[in-house]
C-alpha positions as CSV (number, residue, x, y, z in Angstrom):
1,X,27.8,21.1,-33.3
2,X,26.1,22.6,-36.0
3,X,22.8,25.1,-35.6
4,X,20.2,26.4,-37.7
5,X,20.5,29.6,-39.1
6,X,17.2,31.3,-37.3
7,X,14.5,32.2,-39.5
8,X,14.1,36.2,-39.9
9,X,10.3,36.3,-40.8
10,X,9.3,39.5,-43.0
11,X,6.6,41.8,-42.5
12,X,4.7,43.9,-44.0
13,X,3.0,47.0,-42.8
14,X,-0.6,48.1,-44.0
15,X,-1.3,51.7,-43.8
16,X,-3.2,51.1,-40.3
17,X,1.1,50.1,-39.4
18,X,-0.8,46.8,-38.1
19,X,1.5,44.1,-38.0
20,X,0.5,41.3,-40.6
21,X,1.9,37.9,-38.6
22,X,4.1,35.8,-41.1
23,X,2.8,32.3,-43.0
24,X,5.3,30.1,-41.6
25,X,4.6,27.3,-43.7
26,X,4.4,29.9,-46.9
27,X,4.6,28.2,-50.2
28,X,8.8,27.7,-50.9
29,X,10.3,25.3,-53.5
30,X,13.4,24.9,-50.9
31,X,11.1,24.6,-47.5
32,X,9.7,20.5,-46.3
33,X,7.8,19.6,-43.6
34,X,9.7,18.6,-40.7
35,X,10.6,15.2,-40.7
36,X,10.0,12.8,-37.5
37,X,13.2,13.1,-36.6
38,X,13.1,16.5,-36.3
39,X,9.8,16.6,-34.2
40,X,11.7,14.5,-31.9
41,X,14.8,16.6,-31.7
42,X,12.8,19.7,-30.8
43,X,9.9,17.7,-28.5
44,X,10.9,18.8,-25.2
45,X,11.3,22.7,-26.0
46,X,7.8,22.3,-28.3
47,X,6.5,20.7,-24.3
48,X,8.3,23.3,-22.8
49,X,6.7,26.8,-24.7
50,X,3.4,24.5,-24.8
51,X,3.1,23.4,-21.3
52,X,5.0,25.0,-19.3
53,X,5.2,28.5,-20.5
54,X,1.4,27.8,-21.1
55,X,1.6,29.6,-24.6
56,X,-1.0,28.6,-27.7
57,X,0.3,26.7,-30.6
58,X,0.0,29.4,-33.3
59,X,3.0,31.2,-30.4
60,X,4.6,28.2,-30.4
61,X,4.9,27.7,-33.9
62,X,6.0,31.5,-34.3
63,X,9.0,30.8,-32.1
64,X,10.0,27.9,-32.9
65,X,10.2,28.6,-36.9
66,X,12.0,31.9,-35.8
67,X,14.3,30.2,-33.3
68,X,14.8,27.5,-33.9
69,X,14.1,26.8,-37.9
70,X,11.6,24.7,-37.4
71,X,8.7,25.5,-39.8
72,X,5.2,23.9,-39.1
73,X,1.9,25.1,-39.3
74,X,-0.7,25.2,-36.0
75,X,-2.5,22.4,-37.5
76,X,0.8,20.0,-37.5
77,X,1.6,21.1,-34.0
78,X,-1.8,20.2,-33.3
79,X,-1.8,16.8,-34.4
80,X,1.6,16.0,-33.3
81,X,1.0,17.0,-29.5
82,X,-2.0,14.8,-30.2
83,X,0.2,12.0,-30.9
84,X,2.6,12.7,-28.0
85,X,-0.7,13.2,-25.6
86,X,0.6,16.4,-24.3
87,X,-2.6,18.2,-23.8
88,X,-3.3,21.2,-21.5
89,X,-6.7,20.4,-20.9
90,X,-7.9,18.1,-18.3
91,X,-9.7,14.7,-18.4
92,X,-12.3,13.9,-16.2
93,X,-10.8,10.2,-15.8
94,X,-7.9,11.9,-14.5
95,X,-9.2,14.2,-12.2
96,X,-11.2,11.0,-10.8
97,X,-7.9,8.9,-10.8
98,X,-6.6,11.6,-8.8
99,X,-8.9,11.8,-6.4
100,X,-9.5,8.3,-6.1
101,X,-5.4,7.6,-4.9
102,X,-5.3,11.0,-3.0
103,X,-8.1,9.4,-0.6
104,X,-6.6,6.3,-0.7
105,X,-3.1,7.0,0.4
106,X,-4.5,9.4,2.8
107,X,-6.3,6.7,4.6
108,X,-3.0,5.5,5.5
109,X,-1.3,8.9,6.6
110,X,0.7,9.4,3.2
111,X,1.0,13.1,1.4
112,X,0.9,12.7,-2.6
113,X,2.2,15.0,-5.5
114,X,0.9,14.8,-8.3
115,X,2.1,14.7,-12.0
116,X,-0.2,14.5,-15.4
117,X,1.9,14.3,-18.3
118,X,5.2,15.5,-16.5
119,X,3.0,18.4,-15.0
120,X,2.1,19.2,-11.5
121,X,-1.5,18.7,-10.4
122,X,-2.8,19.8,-7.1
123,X,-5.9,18.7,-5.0
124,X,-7.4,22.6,-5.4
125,X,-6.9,22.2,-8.9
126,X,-8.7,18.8,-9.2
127,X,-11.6,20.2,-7.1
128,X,-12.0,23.0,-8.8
129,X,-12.4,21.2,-11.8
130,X,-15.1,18.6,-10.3
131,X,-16.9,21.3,-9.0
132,X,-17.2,22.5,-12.1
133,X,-18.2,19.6,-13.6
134,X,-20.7,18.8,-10.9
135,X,-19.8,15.4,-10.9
136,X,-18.4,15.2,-7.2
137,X,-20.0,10.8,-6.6
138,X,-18.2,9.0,-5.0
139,X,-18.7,5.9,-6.6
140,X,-18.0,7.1,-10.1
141,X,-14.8,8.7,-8.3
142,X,-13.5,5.5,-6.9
143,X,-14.6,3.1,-9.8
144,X,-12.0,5.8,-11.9
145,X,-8.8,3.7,-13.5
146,X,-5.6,5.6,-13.1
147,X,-4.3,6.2,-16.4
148,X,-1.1,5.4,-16.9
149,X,0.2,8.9,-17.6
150,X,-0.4,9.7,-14.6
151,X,2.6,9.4,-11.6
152,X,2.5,10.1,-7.9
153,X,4.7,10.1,-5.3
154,X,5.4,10.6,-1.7
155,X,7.2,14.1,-1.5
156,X,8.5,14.0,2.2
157,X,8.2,10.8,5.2
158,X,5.7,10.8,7.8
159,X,4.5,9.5,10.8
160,X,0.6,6.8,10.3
161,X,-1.9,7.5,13.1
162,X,-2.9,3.9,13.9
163,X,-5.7,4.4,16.9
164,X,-9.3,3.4,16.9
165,X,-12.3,4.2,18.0
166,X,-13.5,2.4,20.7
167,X,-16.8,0.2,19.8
168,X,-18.4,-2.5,22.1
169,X,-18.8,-5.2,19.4
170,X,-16.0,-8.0,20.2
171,X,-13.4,-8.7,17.9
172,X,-14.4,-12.1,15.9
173,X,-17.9,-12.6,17.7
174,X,-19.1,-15.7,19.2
175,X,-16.0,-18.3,19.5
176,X,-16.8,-21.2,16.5
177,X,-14.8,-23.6,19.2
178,X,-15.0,-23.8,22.6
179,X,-11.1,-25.4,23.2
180,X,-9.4,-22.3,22.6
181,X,-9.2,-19.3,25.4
182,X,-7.4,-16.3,24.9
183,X,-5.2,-15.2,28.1
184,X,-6.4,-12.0,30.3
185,X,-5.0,-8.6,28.5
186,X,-1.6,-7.3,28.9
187,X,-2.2,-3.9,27.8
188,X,-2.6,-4.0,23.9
189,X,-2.5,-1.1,21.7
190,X,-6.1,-2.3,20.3
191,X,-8.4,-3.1,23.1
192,X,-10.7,-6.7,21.8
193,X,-13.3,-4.1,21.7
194,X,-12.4,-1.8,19.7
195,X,-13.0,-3.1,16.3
196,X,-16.5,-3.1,14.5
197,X,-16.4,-6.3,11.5
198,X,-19.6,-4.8,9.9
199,X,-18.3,-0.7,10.3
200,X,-14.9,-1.9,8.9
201,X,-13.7,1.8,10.1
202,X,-10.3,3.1,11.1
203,X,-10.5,6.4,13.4
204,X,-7.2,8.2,13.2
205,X,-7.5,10.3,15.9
206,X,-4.8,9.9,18.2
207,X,-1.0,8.6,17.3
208,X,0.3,5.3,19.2
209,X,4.0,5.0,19.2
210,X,5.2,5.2,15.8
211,X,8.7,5.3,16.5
212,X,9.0,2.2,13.7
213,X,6.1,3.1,11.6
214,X,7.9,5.9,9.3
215,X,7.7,6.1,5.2
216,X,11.2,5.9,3.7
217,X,11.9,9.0,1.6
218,X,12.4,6.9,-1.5
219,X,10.1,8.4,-3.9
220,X,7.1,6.0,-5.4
221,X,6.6,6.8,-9.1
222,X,4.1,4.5,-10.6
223,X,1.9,4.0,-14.0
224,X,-0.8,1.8,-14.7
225,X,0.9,-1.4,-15.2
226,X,3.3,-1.0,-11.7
227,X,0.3,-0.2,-9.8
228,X,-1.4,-3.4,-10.8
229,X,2.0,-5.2,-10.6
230,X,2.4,-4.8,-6.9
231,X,-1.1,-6.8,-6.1
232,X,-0.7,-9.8,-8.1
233,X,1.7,-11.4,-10.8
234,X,-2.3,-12.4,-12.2
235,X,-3.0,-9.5,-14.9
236,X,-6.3,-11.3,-14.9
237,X,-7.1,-10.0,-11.7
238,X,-9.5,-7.3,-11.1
239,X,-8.0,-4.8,-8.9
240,X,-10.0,-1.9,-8.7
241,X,-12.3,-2.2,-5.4
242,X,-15.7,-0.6,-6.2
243,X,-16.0,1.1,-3.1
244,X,-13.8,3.3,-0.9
245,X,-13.5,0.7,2.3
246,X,-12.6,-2.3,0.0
247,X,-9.2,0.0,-0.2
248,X,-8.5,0.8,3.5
249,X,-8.0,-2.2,5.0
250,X,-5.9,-4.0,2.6
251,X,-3.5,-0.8,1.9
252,X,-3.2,-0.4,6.1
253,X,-2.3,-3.9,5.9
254,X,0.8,-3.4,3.5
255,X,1.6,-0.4,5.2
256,X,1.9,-2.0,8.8
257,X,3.6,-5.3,7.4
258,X,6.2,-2.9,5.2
259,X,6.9,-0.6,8.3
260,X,7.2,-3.2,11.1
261,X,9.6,-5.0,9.0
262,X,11.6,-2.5,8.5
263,X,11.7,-0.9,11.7
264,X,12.5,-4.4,13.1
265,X,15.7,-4.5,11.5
266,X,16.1,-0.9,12.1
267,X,15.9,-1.0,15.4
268,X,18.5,-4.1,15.7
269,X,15.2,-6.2,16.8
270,X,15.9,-9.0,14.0
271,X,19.5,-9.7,13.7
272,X,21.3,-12.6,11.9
273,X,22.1,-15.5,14.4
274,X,25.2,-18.1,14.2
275,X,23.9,-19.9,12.3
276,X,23.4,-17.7,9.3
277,X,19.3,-17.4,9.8
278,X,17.6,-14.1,10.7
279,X,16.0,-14.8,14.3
280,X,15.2,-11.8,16.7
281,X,17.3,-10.6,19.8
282,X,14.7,-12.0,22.3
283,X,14.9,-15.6,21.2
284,X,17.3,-18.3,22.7
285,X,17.9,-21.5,21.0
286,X,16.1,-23.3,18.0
287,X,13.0,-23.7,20.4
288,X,10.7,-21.0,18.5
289,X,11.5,-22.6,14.8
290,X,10.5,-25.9,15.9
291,X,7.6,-23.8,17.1
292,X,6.7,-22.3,13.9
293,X,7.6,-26.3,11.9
294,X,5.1,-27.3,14.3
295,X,2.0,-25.8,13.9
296,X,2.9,-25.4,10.2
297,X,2.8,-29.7,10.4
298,X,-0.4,-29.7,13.0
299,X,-2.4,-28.1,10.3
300,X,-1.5,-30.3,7.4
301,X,-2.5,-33.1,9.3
302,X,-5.6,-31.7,10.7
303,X,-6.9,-31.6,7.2
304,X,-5.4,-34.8,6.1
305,X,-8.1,-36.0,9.3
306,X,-10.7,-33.8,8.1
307,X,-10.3,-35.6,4.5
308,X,-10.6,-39.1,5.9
309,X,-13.5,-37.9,7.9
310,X,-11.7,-38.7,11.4
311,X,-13.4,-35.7,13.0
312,X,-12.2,-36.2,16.6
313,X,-8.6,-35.8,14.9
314,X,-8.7,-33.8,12.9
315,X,-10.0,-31.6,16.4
316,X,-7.6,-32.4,18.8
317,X,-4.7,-31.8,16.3
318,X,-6.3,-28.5,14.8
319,X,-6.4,-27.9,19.2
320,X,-2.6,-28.9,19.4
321,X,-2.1,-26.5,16.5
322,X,-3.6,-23.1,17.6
323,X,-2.7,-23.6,21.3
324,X,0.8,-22.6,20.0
325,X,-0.4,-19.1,18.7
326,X,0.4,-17.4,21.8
327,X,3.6,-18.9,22.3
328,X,4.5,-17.9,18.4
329,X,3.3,-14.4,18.5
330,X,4.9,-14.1,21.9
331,X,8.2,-15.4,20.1
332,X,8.4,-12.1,17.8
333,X,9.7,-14.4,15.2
334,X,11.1,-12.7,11.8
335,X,9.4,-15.8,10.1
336,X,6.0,-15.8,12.5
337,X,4.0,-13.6,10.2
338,X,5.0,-15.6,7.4
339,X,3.4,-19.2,8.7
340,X,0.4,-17.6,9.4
341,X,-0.2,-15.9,6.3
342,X,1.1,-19.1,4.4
343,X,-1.9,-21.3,6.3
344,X,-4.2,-18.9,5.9
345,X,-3.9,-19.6,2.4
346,X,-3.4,-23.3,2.9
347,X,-6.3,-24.1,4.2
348,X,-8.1,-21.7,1.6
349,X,-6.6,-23.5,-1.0
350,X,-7.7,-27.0,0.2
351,X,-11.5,-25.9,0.3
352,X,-11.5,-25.6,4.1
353,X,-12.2,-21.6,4.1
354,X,-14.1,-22.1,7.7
355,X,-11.3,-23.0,9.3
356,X,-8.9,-20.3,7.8
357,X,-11.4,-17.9,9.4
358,X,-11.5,-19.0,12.3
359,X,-7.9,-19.2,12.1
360,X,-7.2,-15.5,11.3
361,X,-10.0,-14.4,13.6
362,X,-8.2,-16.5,16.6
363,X,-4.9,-14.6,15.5
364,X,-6.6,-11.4,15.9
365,X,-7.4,-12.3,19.5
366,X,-4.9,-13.6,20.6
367,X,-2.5,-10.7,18.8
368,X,-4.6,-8.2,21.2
369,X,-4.5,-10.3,24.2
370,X,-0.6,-11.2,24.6
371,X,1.1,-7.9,23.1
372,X,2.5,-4.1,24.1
373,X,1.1,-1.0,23.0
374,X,4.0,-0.3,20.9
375,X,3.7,-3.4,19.1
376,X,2.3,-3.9,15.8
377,X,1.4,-7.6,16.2
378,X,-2.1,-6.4,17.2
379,X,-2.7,-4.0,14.4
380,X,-1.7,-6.9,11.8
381,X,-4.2,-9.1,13.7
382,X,-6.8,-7.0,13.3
383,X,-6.2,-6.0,10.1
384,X,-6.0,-9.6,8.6
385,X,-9.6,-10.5,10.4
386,X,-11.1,-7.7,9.1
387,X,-10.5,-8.3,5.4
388,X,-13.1,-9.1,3.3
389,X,-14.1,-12.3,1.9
390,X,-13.2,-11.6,-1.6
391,X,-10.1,-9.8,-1.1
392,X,-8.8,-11.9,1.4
393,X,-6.6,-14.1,-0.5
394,X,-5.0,-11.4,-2.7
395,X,-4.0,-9.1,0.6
396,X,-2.7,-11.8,2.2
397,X,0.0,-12.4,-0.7
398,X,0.7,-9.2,-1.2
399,X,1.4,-8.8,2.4
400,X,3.4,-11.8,2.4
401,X,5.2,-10.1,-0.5
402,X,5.6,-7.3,1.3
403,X,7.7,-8.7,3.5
404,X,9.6,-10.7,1.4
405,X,10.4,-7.2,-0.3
406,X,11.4,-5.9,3.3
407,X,13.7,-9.0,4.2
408,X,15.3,-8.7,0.5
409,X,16.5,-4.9,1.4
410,X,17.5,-5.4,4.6
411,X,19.4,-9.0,4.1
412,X,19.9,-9.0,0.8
413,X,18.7,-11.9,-2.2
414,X,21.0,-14.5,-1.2
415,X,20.6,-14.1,3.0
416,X,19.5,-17.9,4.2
417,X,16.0,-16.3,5.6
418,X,15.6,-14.1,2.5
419,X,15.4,-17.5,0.4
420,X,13.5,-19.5,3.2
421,X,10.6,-16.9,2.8
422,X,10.7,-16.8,-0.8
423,X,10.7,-20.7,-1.4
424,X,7.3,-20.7,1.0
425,X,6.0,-18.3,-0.6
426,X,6.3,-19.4,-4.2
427,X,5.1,-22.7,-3.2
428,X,2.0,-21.1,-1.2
429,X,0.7,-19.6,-3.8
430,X,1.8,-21.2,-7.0
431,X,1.6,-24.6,-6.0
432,X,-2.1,-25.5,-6.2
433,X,-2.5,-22.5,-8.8
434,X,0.1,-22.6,-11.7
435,X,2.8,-25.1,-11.3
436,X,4.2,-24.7,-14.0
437,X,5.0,-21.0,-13.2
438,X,6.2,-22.4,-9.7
439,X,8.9,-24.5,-11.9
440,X,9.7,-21.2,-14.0
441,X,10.3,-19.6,-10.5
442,X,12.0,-22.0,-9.2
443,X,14.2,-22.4,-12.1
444,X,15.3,-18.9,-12.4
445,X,15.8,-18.8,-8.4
446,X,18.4,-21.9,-9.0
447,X,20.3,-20.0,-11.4
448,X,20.5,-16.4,-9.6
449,X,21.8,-18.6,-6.2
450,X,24.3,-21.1,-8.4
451,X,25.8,-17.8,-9.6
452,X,26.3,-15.8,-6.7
453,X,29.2,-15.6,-4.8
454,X,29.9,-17.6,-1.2
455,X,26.5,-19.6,-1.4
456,X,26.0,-22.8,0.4
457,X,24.9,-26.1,-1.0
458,X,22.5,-26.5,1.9
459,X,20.7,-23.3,0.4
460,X,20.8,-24.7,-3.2
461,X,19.6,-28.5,-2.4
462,X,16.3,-26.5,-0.5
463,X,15.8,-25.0,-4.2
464,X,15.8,-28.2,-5.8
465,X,13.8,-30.1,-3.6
466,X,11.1,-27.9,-3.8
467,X,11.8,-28.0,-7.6
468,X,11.3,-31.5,-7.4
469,X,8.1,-31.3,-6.2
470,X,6.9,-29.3,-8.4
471,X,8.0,-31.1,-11.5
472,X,6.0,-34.4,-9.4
473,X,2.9,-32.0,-9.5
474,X,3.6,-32.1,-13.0
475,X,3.5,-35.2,-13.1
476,X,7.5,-35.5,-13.8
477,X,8.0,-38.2,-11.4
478,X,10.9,-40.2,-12.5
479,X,12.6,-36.4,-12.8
480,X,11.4,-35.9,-9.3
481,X,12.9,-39.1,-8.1
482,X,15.9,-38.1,-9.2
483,X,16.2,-34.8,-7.8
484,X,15.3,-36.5,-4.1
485,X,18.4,-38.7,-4.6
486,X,20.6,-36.6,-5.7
487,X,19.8,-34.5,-2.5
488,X,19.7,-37.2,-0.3
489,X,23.4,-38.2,-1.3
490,X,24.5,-34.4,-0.4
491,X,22.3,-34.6,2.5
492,X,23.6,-38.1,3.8
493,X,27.8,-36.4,2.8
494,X,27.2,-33.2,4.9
495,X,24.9,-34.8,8.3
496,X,22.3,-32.7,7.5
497,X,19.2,-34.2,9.5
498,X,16.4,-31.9,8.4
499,X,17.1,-31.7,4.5
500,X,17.8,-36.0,4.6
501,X,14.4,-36.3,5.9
502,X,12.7,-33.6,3.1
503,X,14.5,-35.7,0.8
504,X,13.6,-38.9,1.8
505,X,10.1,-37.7,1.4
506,X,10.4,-36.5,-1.9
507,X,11.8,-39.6,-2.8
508,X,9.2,-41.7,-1.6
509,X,6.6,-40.0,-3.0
510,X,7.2,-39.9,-6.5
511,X,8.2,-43.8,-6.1
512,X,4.4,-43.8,-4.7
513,X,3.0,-42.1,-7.7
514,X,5.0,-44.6,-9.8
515,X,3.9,-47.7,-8.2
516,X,7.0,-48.5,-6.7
517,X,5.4,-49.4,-3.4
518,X,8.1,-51.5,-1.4
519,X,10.8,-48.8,-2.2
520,X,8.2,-46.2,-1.1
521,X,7.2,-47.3,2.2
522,X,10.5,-48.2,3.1
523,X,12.1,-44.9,2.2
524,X,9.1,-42.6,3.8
525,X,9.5,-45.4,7.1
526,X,12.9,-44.0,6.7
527,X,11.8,-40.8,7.6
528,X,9.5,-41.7,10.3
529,X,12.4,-43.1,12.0
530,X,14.7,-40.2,11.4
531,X,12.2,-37.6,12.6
532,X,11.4,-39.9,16.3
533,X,14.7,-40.5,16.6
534,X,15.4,-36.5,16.8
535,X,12.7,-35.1,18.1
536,X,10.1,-38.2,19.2
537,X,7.3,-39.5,18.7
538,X,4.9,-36.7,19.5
539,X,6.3,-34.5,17.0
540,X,3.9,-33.2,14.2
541,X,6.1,-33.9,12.1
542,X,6.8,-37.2,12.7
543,X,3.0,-37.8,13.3
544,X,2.2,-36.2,9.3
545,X,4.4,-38.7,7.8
546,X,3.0,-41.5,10.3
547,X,-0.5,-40.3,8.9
548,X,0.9,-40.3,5.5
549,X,2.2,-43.8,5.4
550,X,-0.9,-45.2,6.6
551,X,-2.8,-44.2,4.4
552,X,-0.4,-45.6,1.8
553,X,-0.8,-49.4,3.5
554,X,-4.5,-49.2,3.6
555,X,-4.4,-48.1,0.2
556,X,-2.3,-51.2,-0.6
557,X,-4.7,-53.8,1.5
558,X,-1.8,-53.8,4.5
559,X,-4.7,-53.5,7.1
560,X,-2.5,-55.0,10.0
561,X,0.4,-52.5,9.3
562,X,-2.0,-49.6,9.4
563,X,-3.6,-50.5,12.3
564,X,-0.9,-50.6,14.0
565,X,0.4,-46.8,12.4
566,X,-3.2,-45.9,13.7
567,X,-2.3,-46.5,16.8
568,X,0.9,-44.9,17.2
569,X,-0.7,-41.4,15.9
570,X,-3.6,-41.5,18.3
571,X,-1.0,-42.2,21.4
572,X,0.8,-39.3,19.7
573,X,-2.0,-36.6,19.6
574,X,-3.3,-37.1,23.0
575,X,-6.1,-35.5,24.3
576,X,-7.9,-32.1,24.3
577,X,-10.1,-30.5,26.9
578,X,-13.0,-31.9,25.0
579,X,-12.1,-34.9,25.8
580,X,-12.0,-34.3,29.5
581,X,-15.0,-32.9,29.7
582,X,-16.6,-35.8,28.1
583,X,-14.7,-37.8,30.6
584,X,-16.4,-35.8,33.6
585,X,-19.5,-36.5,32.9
């Protein structure tokens, strides 16, 4: 390794002795500027004398010309510390930044270190400097960007107080329909009362049992572009809340979702059953996945109803639908969260925002009603009904992708739940949005899972049926079709009931879309038959495609045949207490 002779500067004494500092950069035949490879070579002692032995650049280029023989005047050190953006003064954005993620992150019981250019920043130091400014607003402090050179972190785990204050207002006002009672309380961590919609406040005061709700000591270092990365794949997307209370309720969300995730499969709550699906130690039985399938199915034909305009439908199977909240909730599924969140959205997406109100306020109630104090079913609930109208839709997927995250470090990519979750949630919120990113997704998802080791084909054909319909929504229907039978024939080899019917439907709708109408009806009657036959003729499921294939033969003039379809599906719904009371009087 060869080193640079060091530079042995000459000086010369006046006859006051006073010692006349050298010209570094002193006219010399045989002396060039450095080149910009050398600037880099010596950049981290140059950050070193500069920043963190705090010494001016005329010392800095003294010492490095006599140490190192690196010969530059102040005014080159000045521009090239320019160009790095090492400076030791600071800017007001930053100090604003600062402040702005200190409060927010303290909202949710987190400690943060700060960094600025690889430096240290504390909170005395940032209020020192606002005060000197005299610019302590808070709007101005919250509307601040946070510059991507500065990081942040969480230097040591600990415990979120998650108690309230104790308000009279009831949680989600003045029930918008009178066929849905929540059962007597059980004891719940948040009391109905005890939330105020208009306040939206939080009072950490006391701490609830937070034997789950711990950080992980993995530090968070984050710059501009990661920060905005965690809310939304959508760069377009505005995510910098004008207010500090816009913040608190979507980052308590994350928080909660992140923690009881992970202290569910901590705590050996969420294990994986026999049949290679993560289920939850308290459930017995297939009984609360049909539970989850089912509501998931009452909802999408309560709006197919609402679309035709068959109101008294559309309200005994939206009844049907939220009368198995409790049960779901009660279930402590590992997928429950995930349902609610994904029709939440649905119904957003499919202009029926009312109803996905009343849907997350009913979950909030119910949430409080049925669960313990040291549950976090409750908090969620109250979380999610709390959000605000504009924010709603971009919390709820970045909760839902919080727990995807969770399920992914705890299970593992290629785990059958971690998949189930990610194929809902791609087709939640890319579906109706950007399907041709859904396809890129799905696409890339294909290949990671054809390449890993001791994967199924049951969890590959899910992939490319939902890959099929998103090439139909692309209007790729003869692709489409052929996707459906290709499953369909792995389906029909390996008796797999649920994926022959998802296939059949496939199948039988792109032939619709193509006018292939005999082969259509036939194959999604197919489905009808396979979907009674297991689990009769009551079930949602069986009662969507029912609704489905009706409208298919009224489309076609088949009045007789959809008459008769009719028919079944009312017999099928039943009644509500609506229409018991109307009987009684």
């Amino acid at each position: 390794m060869a080193f640079n002779t060091p530079f042995a500067p000459a000086y010369s004494l006046t006859p006051s002795l006073q010692v006349v500092e050298p010209n570094i950069m002193a006219p010399n035949t045989n002396r060039v500027a450095p080149s910009p490879e050398h600037w880099e070579r010596h950049r981290p002692v140059i950050k070193r004398l500069f920043l963190d032995e705090n010494k001016k650049l005329k010392e800095v280029a003294q010492i490095m010309a006599t140490q190192y023989g690196h010969f530059a005047t102040p005014r080159m050190y000045r521009d090239r510390t320019k160009k790095w953006k090492i400076e030791k003064k600071h800017k007001e954005s930053d100090m604003f930044a600062i402040l702005r993620k200190h409060t927010e992150r303290a909202a949710v019981g987190k400690r943060t270190a700060f960094r600025v250019q690889g430096q240290t920043v504390t909170m005395d130091q940032v209020t020192q400097y606002l005060r000197r400014k005299r610019k302590m607003i808070d709007q101005e402090a919250y509307d601040a960007p946070t510059p991507s050179d500065i990081s942040y972190r969480t230097p040591s785990p600990m415990p979120i107080d998650i108690s309230t204050k104790n308000h009279d207002q009831p949680v989600g006002g003045k029930p918008l329909l009178n066929f849905w009672e929540t059962t007597q309380k059980q004891g719940s961590l948040f009391p109905a009362s005890a939330y105020n919609f208009e306040s939206t406040e939080i009072d950490d005061q006391k701490l609830a049992d937070t034997s789950c709700f711990v950080e992980d000591e993995k530090i968070i270092e984050m710059t501009l572009k990661t920060m905005y990365s965690l809310l939304s794949n959508n760069q377009d997307i505005h995510h910098s809340p004008s207010a500090p209370h816009t913040l608190l309720i979507p980052e308590r969300l994350f928080l909660t979702v992140k923690t009881y995730v992970e202290g569910s499969f901590d705590k050996g709550t969420w294990i994986t059953g026999e049949d290679g699906y993560c289920t939850s130690i308290a459930l017995r039985g297939s009984h609360s996945q049909r539970l989850l399938g089912n509501f998931e199915n009452y909802c999408n034909t309560a709006v197919q109803f609402l679309a035709r305009g068959l109101h008294v439908n559309f309200r005994r199977t939206l009844s049907n639908g939220f009368k198995l909240v409790k049960d779901i909730i009660q279930s402590e599924h590992p997928l429950a969260l995930d349902y609610f969140l994904d029709n939440i959205l649905f119904f957003r997406r499919n202009r029926r925002s009312e109803i996905a109100e009343i849907l997350r306020k009913y979950f909030c109630d119910v949430a409080e009603s049925v669960c313990t104090q040291s549950g976090p079913w409750a908090h969620i609930g109250r979380l999610i009904a709390a959000l605000e109208e504009d924010t709603l839709e971009q919390a709820v997927i970045q909760a839902w992708k919080c727990k995807i995250d969770g399920f992914e470090r705890s299970l593992g990519q290629f785990h059958q739940s971690s998949l189930e979750i990610s194929l809902d949630f791609i087709r939640c919120v890319h579906e109706s949005v950007n399907v041709v990113e859904e396809e890129k997704l799905l696409q890339g998802l294909l290949a990671q899972w054809e390449a890993g080791s001791c994967v199924s084909k049951k969890q590959t054909l899910s992939i490319r049926i939902n890959l099929g319909w998103s090439l139909m929504d692309q209007g790729r229907c003869a692709e489409a079709e052929e996707l459906g039978l290709a499953a369909l024939t792995v389906a029909e080899e390996q008796y797999w009931y649920e994926e022959k019917i998802r296939a059949l439907q496939l199948i039988s709708e792109s032939q619709y879309r193509r006018e292939k109408r005999t082969s259509a009806a036939n194959n999604l009657q197919q489905a009808v038959d396979l979907s009674v036959d297991k689990w009769g003729v009551t079930d949602p499921g069986a009662i969507d495609l029912m609704l489905r294939l009706e409208g298919w033969l009224r489309g076609w003039g088949r009045e007789v045949e959809g008459d008769e379809l009719k028919a079944k599906v009312e017999e099928a719904i039943g009644r509500d207490e609506i229409d018991q009371e109307l009987d009684g009087r």
